[in-house]
N, C-alpha and C positions, 0 to 999 in steps of 0.2 A: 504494500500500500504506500502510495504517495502524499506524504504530510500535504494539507495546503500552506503555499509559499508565505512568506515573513511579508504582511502587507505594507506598504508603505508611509505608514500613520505618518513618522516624522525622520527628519534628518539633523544626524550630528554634524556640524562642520569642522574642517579640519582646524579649528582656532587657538590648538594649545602649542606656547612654546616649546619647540623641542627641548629635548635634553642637553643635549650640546649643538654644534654646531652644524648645521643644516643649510646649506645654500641650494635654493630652489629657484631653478632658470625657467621662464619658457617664452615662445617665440612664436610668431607666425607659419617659422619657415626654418630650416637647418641655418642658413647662411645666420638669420639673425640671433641663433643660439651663438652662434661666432663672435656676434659681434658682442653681446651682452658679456660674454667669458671675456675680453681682451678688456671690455671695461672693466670687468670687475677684478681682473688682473693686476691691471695700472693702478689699483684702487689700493688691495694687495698689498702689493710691492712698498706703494708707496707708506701702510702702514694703516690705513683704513679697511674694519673689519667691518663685516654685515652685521648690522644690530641683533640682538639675539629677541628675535619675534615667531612670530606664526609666520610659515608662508604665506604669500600675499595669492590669495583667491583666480584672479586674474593668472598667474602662472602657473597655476594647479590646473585649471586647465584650459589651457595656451594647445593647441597641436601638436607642437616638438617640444621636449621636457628635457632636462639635467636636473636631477637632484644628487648633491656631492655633501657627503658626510665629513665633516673636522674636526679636530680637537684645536687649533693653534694657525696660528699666522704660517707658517712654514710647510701645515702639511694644507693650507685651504690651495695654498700658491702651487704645491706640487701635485695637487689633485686636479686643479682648475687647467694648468701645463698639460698634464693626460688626459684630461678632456677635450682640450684643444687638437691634440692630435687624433684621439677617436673619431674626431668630426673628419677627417680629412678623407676615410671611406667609409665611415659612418656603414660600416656592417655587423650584425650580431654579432661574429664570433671576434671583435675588436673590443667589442663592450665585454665581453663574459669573464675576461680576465679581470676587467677594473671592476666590477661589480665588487670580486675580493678586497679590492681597495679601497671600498666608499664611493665610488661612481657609477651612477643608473640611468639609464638613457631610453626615452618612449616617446613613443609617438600617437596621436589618434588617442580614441578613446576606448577605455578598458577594455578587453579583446571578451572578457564573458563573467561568470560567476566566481567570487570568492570563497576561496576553504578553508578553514582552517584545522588544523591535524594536530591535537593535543597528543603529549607526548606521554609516554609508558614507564616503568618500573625500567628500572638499568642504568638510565640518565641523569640520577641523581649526584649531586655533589656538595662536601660541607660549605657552609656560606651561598648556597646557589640563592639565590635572588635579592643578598646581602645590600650591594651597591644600587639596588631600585630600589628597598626599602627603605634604605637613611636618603631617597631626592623624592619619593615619591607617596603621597598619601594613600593613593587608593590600591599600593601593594601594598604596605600597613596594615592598611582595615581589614583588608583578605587575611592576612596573616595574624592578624587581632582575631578575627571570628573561627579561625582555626583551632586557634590556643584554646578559645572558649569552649568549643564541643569538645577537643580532643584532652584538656585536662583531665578530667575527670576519668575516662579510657584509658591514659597513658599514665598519668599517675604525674606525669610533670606536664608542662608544654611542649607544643612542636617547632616552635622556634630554640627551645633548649637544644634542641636532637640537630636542629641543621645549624645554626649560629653559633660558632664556637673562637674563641680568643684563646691565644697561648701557644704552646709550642708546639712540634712538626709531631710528641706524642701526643699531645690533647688533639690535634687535628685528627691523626689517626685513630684516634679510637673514636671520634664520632663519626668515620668516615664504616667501622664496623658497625656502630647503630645503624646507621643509617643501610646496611643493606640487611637489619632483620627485615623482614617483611611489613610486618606490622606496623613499623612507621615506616617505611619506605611510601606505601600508596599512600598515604594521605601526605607525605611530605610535597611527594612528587603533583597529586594533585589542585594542591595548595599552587605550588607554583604556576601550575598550566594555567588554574582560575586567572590566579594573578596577571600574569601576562596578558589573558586574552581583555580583561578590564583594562588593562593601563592602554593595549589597542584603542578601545573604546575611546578612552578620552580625548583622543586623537582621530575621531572621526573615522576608523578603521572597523568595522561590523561586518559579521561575515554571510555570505550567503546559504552555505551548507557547511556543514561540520561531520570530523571522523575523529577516532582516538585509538590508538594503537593500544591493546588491549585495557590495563589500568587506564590508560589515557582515555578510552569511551566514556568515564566519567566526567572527564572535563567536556565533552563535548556535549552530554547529557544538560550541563546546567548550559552551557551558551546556548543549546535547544530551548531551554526553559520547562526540561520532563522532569527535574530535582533542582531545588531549590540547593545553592554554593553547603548551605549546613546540612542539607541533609544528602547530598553525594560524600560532605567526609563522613558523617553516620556510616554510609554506606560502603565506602573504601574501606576503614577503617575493619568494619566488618569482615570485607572483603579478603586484608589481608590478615585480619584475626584468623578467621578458620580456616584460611590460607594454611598460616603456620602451625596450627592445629594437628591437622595432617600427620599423624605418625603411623605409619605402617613399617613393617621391616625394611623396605627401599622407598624412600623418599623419591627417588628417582635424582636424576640427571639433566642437561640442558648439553647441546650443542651449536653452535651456528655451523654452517657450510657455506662454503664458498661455491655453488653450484646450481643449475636450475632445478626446478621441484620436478621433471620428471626424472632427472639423474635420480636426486636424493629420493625417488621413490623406488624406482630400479634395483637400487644397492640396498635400502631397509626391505625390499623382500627377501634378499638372501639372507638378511640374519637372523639369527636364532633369537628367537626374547621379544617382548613388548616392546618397541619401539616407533614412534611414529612423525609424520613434518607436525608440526607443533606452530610456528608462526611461518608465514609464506610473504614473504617480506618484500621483498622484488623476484626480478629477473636472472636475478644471479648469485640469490643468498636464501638461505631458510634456516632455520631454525627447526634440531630437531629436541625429541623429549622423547622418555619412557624410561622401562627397568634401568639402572645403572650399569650392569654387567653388558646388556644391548648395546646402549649405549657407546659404551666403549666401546667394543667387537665393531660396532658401525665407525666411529672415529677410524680405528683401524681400518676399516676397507676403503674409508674416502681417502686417506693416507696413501692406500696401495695403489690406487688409481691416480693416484698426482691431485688430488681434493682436498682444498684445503677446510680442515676440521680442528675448530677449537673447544675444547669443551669451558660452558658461560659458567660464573662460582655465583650459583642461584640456589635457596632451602630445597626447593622440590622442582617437580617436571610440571611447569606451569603448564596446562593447554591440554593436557591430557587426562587418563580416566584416573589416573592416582591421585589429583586433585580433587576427582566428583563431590566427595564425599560433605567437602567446602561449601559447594551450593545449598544443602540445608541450612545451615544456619545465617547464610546470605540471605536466604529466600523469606528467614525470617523477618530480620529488617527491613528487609525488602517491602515486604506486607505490612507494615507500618507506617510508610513513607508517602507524601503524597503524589504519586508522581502522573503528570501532564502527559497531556497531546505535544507533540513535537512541537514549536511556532516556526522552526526553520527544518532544512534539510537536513537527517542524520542518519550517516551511511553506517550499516551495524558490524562489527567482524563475523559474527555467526555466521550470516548469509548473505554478505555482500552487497545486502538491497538496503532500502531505506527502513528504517523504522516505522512499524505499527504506531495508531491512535491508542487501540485500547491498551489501558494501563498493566492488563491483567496480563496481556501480551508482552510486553515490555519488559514486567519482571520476568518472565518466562525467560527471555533474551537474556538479561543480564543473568539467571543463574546455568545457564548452558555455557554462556562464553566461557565462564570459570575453565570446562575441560573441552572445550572445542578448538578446532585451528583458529589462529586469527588469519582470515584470507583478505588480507590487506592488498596484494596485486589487483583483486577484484573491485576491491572496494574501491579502489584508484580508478581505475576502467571505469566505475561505474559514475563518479563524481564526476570525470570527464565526459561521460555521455551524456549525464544533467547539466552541462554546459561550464561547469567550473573550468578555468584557468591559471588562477593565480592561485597559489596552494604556500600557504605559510605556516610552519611548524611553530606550535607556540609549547612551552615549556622548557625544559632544562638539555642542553646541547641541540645537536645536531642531526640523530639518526635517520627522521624521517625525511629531511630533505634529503640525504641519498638516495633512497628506498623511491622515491618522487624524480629525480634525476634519471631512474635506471628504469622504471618501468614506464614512464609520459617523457624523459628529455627529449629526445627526439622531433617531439612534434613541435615546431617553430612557434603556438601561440600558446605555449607553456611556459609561465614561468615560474620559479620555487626559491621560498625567503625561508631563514630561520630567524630566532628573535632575540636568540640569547646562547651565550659562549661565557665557558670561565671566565671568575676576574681575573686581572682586572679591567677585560673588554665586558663586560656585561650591558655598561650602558651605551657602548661605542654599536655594538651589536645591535643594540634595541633599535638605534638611530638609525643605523646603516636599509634596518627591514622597514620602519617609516620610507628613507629615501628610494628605496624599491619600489614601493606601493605607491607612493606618490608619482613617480616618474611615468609608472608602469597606468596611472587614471584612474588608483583605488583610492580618492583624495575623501571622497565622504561618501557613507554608504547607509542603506534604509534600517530602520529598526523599529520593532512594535511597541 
């Protein structure tokens, strides 16, 4: 079933001053993006910086776009210099490099729908959204209403568990909290909430939403099917009976470096429960089940020139040694208030959109516990609903590869993340602002 679309009651404008340094061009035409760089070059040089504002409405959306992320007089001049030169053939594969350096370049208007792809369990890190919390109020609040529910659960706060001061041992050992389970998902969906609000303020709202396994939680509340406090109820939950799980093998995790019909080829020949567990792209999967399988498969992908690492995860997330979780999810679950979709939200289960009925819904959420996450499909599927611009919100990187490998290709795709270790965190945030801006996602609809 197809939610009905996010209607267009009202519009955020993009009115907030960046975080740092943002110089936003646009122009009739390529030549006059030329010429507005040479001005603002000699401007530059000479020692005169761009006020630190909102970009001006008018160049949001201009035809031909540069948005150029800075920190300082030195790097605005050496970005504004490689811009100057991308114009000169002014072709994609001239811009893809500087993208990595703070420079975004578009043209026209939005090429189609926005996605945004909340991030999962594994991408956790201590301090992770440390430096937007001491610039920014409304990942604060996020992380205030967190503490709030998850007191009580946790016995302390979850800014204890991720914010830590002191030396490389105190880091480390919060850096082992942090991959118990149990606060791993809520840590982690703390930050995806966060993220995708501080988007907001910024006139950034998305059209359809996905989440890599834990992460469907964060895409849950940007739907508006759970309310920010009652998805950590639910994570939390989630990876409570997670950890719960004790049976004689806990099981195993692998990733492979190979396509899912390789990696299904080679798990028939082995002995033991083993099975693809997350199907990540085109050329990676994730496998899980018994330990001893497990292994024996690492071993074969080995013999074949495959590369196979095994992940240091509690259990075989994705698989039927987790079922057992879903009971007491399903409890909470049952408690919860949870909505009709307002936006698009592509499920791992089955790759479609999300059911209205609620009753449905949890159904969904307590399957994904031991199901594949089919995330290639899920891609496919966003792309056929007309999504283009696909921005990872939460902690690192993973899913803009995963997004790279299975839609790069196609010319009207493009893929942002939002956030990178400090101390780039907020260099990061800006740089996915100057992406989306460039790219005509300057203000978007929201109920």
């Amino acid at each position: 079933m197809t939610p009905t679309p996010t209607p267009p009651h009202s519009t955020v404008p993009a009115a907030r001053t960046p975080l740092r340094g943002l110089a936003m061009i646009g122009a009739p035409s390529a030549g006059g993006l030329e010429t507005r760089i040479d001005t603002l070059l000699d401007l530059a040089r000479e020692g005169s910086m761009p006020p630190a504002a909102a970009p001006d409405p008018a160049d949001l959306g201009a035809p031909e776009r540069l948005a150029i992320d800075y920190g300082d007089q030195k790097e605005l001049i050496g970005r504004l210099e490689k811009a100057r030169q991308g114009l000169a053939d002014d072709q994609r594969a001239t811009w893809e490099p500087l993208e990595a350096q703070g420079v975004f370049r578009g043209s026209g208007p939005a090429a189609g729908k926005l996605a945004f792809l909340f991030t999962g369990q594994g991408s956790q890190y201590v301090n992770m959204g440390r430096d937007l919390a001491d610039a920014e109020p409304v990942v604060r609040a996020v992380l205030a209403e967190a503490d709030a529910v998850l007191e009580p659960l946790l016995d302390r706060s979850l800014t204890s568990y991720v914010f830590v001061d002191g030396d490389r041992a105190a880091v480390k050992a919060a850096g082992q909290d942090l991959k118990q389970t149990a606060i791993t998902q809520p840590a982690v969906l703390t930050l995806d909430v966060a993220l995708g609000r501080l988007l907001g303020e910024f006139g950034i709202v998305p059209d359809l939403v996905m989440g890599h396994s834990l992460g469907e939680y964060g895409a849950l509340v940007s739907a508006g099917v759970l309310t920010f406090a009652e998805a950590v109820r639910a994570a939390a939950a989630r990876g409570r009976e997670m950890s719960r799980v004790s049976v004689g093998d806990n099981g195993a995790m692998a990733a492979v470096m190979a396509p899912v019909d390789v990696v299904e080829e080679v798990l028939k020949g082995i002995e033991g429960y083993v099975v693809p567990a997350n199907l990540n792209s085109r050329g990676q999967c994730v496998i899980g089940g018994d330990t001893p399988a497990v292994e024996r498969a690492i071993e074969a992908f080995e013999e074949r020139d495959v590369q196979a690492v095994r992940l240091p995860v509690s259990h075989a997330f994705h698989t039927k040694i987790v079922a057992p979780a879903a009971d007491g999810l399903g409890t909470v679950l049952d408690g919860l208030d949870v909505q009709a979709p307002r936006r698009q939200i592509v499920a791992n289960v089955t790759a479609d959109f999300y059911p209205d009925d609620p009753k449905e819904i949890r159904g969904l959420l307590c399957r994904q516990i031991a199901s594949p996450v089919r995330w290639v499909e899920g891609l496919e599927k966003a792309y056929a609903a007309g999504a283009r611009a696909f921005v990872e919100v939460g902690p690192k990187r993973a899913l803009k590869g995963f997004v790279d490998d299975v839609l790069g290709g196609r010319a009207d795709v493009i893929s942002l993340y939002t956030n990178q270790t400090r101390p780039r965190e907020i260099a990061t945030f800006n740089q996915a602002l100057c992406g989306l801006y460039a790219a005509g996602y300057s203000s978007r609809r929201v109920s």
